[in-house]
C-alpha positions as CSV (number, residue, x, y, z in Angstrom):
1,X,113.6,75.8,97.8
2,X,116.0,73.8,99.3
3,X,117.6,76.5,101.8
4,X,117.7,76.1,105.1
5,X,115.2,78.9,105.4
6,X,112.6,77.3,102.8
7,X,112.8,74.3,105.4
8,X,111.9,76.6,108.3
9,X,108.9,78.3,106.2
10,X,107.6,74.4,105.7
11,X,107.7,73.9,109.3
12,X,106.1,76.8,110.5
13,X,103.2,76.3,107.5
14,X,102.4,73.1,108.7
15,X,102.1,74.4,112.3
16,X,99.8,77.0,111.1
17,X,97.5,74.8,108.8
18,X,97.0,71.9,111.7
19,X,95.9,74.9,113.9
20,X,93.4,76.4,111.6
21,X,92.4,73.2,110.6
22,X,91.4,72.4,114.2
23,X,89.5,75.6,114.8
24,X,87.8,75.7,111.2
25,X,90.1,79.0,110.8
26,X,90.2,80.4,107.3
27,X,91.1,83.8,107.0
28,X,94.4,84.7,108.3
29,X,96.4,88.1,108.6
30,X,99.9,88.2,108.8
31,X,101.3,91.3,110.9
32,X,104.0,93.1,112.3
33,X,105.2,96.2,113.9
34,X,107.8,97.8,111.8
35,X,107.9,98.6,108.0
36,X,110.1,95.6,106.6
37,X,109.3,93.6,109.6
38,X,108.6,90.4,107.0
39,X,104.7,89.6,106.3
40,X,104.9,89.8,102.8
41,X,108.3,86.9,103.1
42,X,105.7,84.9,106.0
43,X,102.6,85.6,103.6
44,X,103.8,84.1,100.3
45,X,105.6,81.3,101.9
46,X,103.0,80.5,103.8
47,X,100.5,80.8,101.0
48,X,103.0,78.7,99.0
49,X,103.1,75.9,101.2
50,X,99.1,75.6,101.7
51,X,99.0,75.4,97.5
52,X,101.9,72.7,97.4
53,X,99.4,70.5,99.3
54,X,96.4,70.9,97.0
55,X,95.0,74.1,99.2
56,X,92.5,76.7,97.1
57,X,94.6,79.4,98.3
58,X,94.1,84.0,98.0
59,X,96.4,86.0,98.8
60,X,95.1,89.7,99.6
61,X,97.2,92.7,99.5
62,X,95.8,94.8,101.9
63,X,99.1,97.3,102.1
64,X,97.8,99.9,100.3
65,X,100.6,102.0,101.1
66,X,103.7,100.3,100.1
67,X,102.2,97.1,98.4
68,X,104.6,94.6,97.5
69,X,103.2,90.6,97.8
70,X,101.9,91.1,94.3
71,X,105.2,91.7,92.9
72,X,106.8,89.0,94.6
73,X,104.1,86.7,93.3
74,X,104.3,87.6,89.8
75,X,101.5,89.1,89.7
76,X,100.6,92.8,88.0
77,X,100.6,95.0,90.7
78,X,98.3,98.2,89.0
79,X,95.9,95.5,88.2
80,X,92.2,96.1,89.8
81,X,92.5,94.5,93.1
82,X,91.5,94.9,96.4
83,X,91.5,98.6,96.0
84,X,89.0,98.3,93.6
85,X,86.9,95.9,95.4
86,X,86.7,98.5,98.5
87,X,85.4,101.0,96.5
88,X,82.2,98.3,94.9
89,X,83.5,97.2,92.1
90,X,83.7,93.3,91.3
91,X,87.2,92.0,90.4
92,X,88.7,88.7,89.6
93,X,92.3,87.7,90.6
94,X,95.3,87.0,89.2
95,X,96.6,83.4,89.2
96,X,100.3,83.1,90.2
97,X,101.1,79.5,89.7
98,X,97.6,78.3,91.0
99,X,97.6,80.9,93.6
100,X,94.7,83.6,93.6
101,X,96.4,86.9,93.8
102,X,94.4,90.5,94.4
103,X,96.9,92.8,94.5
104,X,96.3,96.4,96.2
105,X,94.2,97.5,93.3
106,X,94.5,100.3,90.5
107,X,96.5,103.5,91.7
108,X,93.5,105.6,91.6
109,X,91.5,103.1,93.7
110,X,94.2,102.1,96.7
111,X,92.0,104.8,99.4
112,X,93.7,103.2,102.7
113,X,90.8,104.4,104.7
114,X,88.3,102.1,103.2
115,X,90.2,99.3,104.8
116,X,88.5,100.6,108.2
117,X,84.9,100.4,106.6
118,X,82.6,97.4,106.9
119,X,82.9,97.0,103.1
120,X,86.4,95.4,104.1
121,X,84.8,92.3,106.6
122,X,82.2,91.8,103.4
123,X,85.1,91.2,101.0
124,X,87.0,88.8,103.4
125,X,84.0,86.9,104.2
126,X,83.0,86.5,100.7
127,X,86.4,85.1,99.6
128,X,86.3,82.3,102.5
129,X,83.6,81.2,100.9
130,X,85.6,81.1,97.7
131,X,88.8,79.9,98.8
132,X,89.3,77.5,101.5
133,X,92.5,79.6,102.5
134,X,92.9,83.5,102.4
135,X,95.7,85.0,103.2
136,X,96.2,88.7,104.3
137,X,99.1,91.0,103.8
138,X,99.2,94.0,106.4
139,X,100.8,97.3,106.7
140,X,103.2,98.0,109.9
141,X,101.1,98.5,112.9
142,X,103.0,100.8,114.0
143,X,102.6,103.4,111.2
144,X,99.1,101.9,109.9
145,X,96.1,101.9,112.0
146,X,94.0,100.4,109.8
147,X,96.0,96.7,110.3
148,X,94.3,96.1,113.5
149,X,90.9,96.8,112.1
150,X,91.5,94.2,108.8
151,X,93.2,91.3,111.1
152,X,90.0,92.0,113.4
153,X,87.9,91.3,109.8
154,X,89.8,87.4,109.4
155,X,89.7,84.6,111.4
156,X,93.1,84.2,112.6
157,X,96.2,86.1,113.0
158,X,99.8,85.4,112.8
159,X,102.3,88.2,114.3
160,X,106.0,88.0,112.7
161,X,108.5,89.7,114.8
162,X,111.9,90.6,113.6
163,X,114.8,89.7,115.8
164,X,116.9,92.2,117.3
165,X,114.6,95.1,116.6
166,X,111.5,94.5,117.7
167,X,111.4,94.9,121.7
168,X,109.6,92.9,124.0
169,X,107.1,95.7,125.8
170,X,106.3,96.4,121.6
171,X,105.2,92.8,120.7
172,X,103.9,92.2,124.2
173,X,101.6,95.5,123.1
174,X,100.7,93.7,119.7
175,X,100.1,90.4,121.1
176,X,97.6,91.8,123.6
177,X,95.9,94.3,120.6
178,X,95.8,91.0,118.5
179,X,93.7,89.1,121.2
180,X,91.7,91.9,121.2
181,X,90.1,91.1,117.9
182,X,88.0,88.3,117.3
183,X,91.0,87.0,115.3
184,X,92.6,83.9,116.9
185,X,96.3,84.7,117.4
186,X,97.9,81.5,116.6
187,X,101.0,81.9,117.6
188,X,104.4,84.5,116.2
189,X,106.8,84.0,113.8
190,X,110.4,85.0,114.5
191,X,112.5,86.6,111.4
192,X,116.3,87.1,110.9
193,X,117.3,84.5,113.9
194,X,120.8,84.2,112.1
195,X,122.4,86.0,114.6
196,X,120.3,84.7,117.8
197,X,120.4,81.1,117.1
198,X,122.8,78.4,117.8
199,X,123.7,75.0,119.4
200,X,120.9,71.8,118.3
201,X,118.1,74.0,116.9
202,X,120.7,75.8,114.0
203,X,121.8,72.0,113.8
204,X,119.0,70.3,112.9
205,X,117.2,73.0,111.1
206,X,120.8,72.6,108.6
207,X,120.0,68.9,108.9
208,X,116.4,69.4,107.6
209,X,117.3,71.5,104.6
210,X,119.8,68.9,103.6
211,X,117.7,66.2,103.7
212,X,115.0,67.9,101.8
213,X,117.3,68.1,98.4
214,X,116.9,65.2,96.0
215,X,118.7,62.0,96.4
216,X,120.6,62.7,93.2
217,X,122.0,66.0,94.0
218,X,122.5,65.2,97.6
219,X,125.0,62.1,95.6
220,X,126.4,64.9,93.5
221,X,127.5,67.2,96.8
């Protein structure tokens, strides 16, 4: 919590959450080109940081290839979940330390092509009305067609590149796919900058981290 990345996370939360609060956004889907391009990382944190401020906040798994924001969250990831929901049946979620979790559903249940059905845009809209954020974990684009038809079922879209890998003409691509959809794309997020960043921004992003530790350890270090 008091890394220098946990700092950036805070940042780029509050960016997000004064967007979709201006534009009454709230459904958002976090995407990205590449398997282990970082939505689940961007989707927890970012779910984590709407909760810390009092936020009703779900978080769906919609990976229903290679789920893994359950797990991270604590949650039971063969529990019924969003697999289940897809194929009619009602489900509650997990709670993760106040967060709502439905994880990708029961093995049997996690049929990928449902996700391109309007049963998916029925599910999203109901939990908006639920929660007053939902957040949506999505395969790789690039492997997983169905991402651009669930990101097209949510208000908003956030699309997390990862430095050094992703290309510009491949994220140009995305961006312009993402606009597309009648989700707003509010803006990217850039992973694994270690390498790429430098000079006053690596500065004061050190700077903020340290300031966010408590007084008394700060006194101890």
């Amino acid at each position: 919590p008091g890394s220098t990345t946990a700092e950036m996370f805070r940042q780029f939360a509050s960016a997000a959450r004064k967007a979709m609060d201006a534009g009454g956004l709230r459904s958002v889907a976090i995407v990205a080109a590449h398997p282990g391009g970082g939505t689940t990382t961007t989707a927890s944190n970012l779910a984590a940081s709407l909760h810390a401020i009092g936020r009703s906040v779900a978080v769906v798994d919609a990976n229903l290839r290679r789920p893994r924001i359950a797990s991270v969250l604590g949650a039971d990831p063969d529990a019924p979940g969003l697999g289940d929901m897809l194929a009619g049946r009602a489900v509650e979620p997990q709670s993760c330390g106040g967060i709502a979790v439905y994880g990708p559903g029961t093995p049997e249940s996690r049929v990928y092509e449902r996700l391109s059905t309007d049963e998916m845009r029925r599910i999203v809209a109901r939990l908006r009305e639920r929660h007053q954020v939902v957040v949506v974990d999505l395969p790789p684009a690039l492997v997983a067609g169905e991402s651009m038809v669930v990101a097209d079922c949510c208000d908003a879209s956030i699309l997390v590149v990862r430095a050094l890998q992703d290309h510009r003409g491949l994220v140009a691509k995305f961006v312009h796919q993402l606009q597309e959809t009648h989700a707003v794309l509010l803006g990217t997020v850039l992973m694994r900058p270690e390498h790429t960043i430098g000079g006053y921004f690596k500065k004061n992003a050190e700077l903020m981290a340290d300031y966010a530790k408590p007084a008394e350890q700060e006194a101890k270090s």
